[in-house]
Every structure is written in structure tokens, then in C-alpha cells.
N, C-alpha and C positions, 0 to 999 in steps of 0.2 A: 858144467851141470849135466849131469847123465840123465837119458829116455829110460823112462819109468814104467811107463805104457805099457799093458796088456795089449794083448792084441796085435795085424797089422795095423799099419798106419796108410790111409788112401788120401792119395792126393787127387785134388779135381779139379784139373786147370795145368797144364805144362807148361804156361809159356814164359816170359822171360821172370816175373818174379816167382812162378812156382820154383825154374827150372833153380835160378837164385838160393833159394831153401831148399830144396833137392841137396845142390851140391854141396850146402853148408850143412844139411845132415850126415851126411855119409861120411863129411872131414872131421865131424865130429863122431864120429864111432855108429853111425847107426847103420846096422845089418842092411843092404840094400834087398837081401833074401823078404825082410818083412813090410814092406814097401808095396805098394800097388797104385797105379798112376792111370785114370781115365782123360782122356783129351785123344778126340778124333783125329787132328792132324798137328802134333807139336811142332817149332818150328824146325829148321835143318837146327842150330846147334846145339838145340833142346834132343831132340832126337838123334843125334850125336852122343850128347853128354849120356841118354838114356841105354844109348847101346852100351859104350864104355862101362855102363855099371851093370849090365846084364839085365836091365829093367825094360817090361813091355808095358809100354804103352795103348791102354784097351779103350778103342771108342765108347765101348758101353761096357760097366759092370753089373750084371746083372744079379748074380748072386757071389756071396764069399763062404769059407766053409767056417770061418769065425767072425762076429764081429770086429768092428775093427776100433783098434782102441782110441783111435783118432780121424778123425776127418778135419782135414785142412779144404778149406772153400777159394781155390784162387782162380776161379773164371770170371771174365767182369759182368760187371753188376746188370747190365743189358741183358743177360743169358741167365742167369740166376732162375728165374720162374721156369725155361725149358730144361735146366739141367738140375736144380736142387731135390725136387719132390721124388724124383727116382733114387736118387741116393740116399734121399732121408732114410729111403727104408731098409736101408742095412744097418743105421743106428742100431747098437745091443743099449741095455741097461747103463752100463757102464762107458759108452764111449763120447769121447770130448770131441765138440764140434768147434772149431777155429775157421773163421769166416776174416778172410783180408779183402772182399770184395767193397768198394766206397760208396758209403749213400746207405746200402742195406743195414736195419735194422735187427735188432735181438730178434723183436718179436715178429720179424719177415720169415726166421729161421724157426722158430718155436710152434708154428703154426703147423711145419711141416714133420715138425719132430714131436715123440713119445714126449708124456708127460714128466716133468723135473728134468728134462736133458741138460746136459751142461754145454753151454754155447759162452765163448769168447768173441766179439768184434775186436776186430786190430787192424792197425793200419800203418802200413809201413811204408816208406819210401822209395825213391830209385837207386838211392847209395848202397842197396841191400846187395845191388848187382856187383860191387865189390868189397862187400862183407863190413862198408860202414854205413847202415843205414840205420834208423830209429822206430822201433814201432811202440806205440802205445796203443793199450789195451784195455779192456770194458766189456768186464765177467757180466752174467746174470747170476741170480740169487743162487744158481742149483751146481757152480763150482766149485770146489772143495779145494784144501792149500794143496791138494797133491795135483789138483787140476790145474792152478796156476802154475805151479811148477813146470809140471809138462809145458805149459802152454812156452812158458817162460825161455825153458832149454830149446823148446823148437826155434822161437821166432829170433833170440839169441844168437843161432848161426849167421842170420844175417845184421848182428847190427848190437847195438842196445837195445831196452826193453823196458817200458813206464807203464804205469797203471791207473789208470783215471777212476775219481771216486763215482763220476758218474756217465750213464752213458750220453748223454746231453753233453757232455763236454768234447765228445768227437767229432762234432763240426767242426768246433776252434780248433782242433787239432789236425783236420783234414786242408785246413785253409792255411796254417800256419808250417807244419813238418810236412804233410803229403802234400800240398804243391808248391811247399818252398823252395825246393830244388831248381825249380822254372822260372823263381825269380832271381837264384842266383845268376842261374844260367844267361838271365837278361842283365844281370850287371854286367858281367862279362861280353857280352854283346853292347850294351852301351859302351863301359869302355874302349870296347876296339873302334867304335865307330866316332866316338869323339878321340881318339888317338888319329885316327885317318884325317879328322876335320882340322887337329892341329900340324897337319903337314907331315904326320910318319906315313915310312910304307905298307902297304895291307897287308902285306906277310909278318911283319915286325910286327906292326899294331897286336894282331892277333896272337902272334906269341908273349907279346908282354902284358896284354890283360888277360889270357889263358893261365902265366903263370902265377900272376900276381892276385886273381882270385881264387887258386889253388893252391897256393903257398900260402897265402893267408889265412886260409879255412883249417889249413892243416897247423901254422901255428897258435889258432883261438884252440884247435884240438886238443893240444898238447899242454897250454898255458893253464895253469890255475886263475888266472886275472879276469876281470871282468870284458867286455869288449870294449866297454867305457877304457877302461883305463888301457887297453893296449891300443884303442883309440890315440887316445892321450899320449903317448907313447912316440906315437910317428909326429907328433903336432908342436913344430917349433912355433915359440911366440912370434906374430906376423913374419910368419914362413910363409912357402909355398903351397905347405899342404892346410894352413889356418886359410889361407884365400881360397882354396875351392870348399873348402869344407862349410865356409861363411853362405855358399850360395848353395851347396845340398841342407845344411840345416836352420835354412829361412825358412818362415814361417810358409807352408805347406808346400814343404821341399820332401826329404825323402822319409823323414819319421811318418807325417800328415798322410803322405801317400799310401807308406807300407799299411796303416789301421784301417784304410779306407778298402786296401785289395784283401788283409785279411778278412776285414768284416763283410766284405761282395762274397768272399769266398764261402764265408759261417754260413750266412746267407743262401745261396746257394744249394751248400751241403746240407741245410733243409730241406730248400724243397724240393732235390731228389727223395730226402727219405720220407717221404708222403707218400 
């Protein structure tokens, strides 16, 4: 999907997911020439990656000699109120604001921007950092299909790209995609530590729930199947894997738990955006 966009594109926020879609734009064909990148202090690979593309990175932007046709919001949500108001006011007529900061609302951004601006909330994840992550996304009334488009081809470098009928629904989606990565991460951490418990060694443990939740994730990828059924798949009748499976899906085993962390999560992603 090709950048449509008038205008530069400013980014604001360098650090590991800006830097993420940085790199995923430019491998996607876009001019690093129209590019501009505010963040005080990016980290070294960030600022690495930024020299390699000839891009400076400016603490403060103070004025542009065009609007710019895009503004990406990726500093987090704690800095939001000292960094957003100043940038608002390079917004033109024309330009699409794309906010991947969590918790921040539409109308957090609308307050600081011209009237009818067109603002996207998205929210991506950590797989972004190597170009398989998921973001969904949640227009206000004032984006047009060429504005989702844009939004679309950008956030695309890093991942797929879903679109929520409403913006209420980006709590469940903050609790479920944006910190499920963390619970995978904790299977894999379980695993190794009940591999250790049955007597393997820590080095081995760790390689064989490393690879076995990585190889796994990448054959649900690839499968058209449901996970039920690739589920079903490993599950010989009174096997091996039907006895531990008997004691993760007893009643409030791991189904019970995961609706209980994503609904703590929903929850939550409320009432930051208060």
C-alpha cells in the first residue's frame, strides 16, 4: 500500500515503537527526505538507525515550512500533556493525526487540535519490533477513506491492521492485543519453570519452552485451523497431553483466568482514559 500523504510526515516519540515504524516506512519506499522526527534524546539504536537514514532528530520543533501531512503521536501517554499542545500547532487543514499512545483518548487530542481534524487512536503491539505486530484502530467522524488508507499503509509496516466500529472498544483491545504479548511471555516463563520442577535442566527448560511457544505461535500463523482444532490436533485420546490439559481446563484454570486478566485489563484501560 503506497504513502499518499501531502506534506512531511513528523514523528513524535523515537523510541523503540516509533523507531519500529520509522524503519518499516522507509522499507516500504518512503522518502526519508520527508520525514521529520522530534524526541530529545532517542535511544542509542534509535539514533543509530536515525543516522543510517540521514534523519535528525530535533528536541523541539518549532515551526515547519509546510504543514505536515501526517503526525504520528508515539511518546507515552505520561508526557502527552507536555509534548502534544506544542505540536498541535503545526496541524494544517489537511493533516492526519495518528496517536499510538494507550489510555489517550480522541477527544484528549481534539481539544488541542483545529476544528474537524482528523485523528486515528491505534494501538499496536511489541511484535511491531519485528514487523509482526497487530494494530487496531479507531477513526473519529472527521477521517476520510484516504485518511484510513494512509493511516492504514503506515501502521501496516509494522504488522497487520484492524479497524474498530467504535472507540469504546479499545480498551478490550488494549487488554487483549496490546498486553497480550506479556501473557504470552508468562507461558513461556511458566513453562520453563514447571520444566525445571519436573527434573530438566535450566538451560534445556528454557530452550524447550522458548521454542515450543515460538514455534507454536508461528504455526497458529500460518494454519488456516482454528486453535481449537490445532488444539485437538496434539491431543491423543488419554495421552499425555489430554492429562495436563484435564488440569489447565478445569474449571477456573486457564480459560477462567485469561477473561478475568483481560477484563482487569478493560478495566483498567478505563480508568486511565479518565
Amino acid at each position: 500500500m503506497a504513502f499518499t500523504f501531502d506534506g512531511p510526515l513528523l514523528l513524535v516519540g523515537a523510541g523503540k515503537m516509533g523507531g519500529a515504524m520509522l524503519e518499516g516506512w522507509i522499507a516500504r519506499g518512503l522518502d526519508p527526505s520527508r520525514i521529520r522526527v522530534q524526541d530529545p534524546a532517542p535511544p542509542p539504536e534509535i539514533a543509530a538507525l536515525l543516522s543510517r537514514l540521514g534523519v535528525v532528530a530535533e528536541p523541539v520543533i518549532g515551526e515547519m515550512r509546510e504543514p505536515p501531512g501526517v503526525i504520528v503521536v508515539a511518546v507515552k501517554p505520561q508526557l502527552m500533556d507536555a509534548v502534544f499542545p506544542s505540536v498541535a500547532r503545526l496541524s494544517g487543514p489537511g493533516t492526519l493525526t495518528v496517536s499510538i499512545a494507550a489510555g489517550r483518548t480522541l477527544a484528549s487530542f481534539e481539544q488541542h487540535l483545529p476544528a474537524r481534524a482528523a485523528i486515528v487512536r491505534a494501538m499496536p503491539n511489541t511484535p511491531a519490533a519485528i514487523g509482526r505486530g497487530i494494530t487496531a484502530c479507531a477513526p473519529n467522524p472527521h477521517v476520510t477513506a484516504d485518511g484510513r488508507a494512509t493511516c492504514e499503509a503506515l501502521m501496516a509496516a509494522v504488522g497487520e491492521v484492524v479497524w474498530v466500529d467504535s472507540e469504546a472498544a479499545m480498551d478490550a483491545v488494549t487488554a487483549v492485543s496490546g498486553s497480550g504479548p506479556a501473557y504470552v511471555f508468562l507461558l513461556a516463563e511458566c513453562l520453563e519453570k514447571a520444566a525445571i520442577a519436573a527434573g530438566l535442566d535450566p538451560a534445556l527448560s528454557r530452550r524447550l519452552a522458548r521454542a515450543t511457544v515460538s514455534g507454536s505461535g508461528e504455526l497458529l500463523a500460518r494454519s488456516d485451523l482454528d486453535a481449537s482444532v490445532l488444539r485437538q490436533n496434539v491431543t491423543s485420546p488419554n495421552g499425555t497431553t489430554a492429562a495436563a490439559l484435564a488440569v489447565l481446563m478445569a474449571e477456573g484454570g486457564v480459560e477462567d483466568l485469561m477473561k478475568k486478566a483481560v477484563l482487569a485489563g478493560e478495566g483498567r484501560s478505563r480508568e486511565l482514559a479518565k
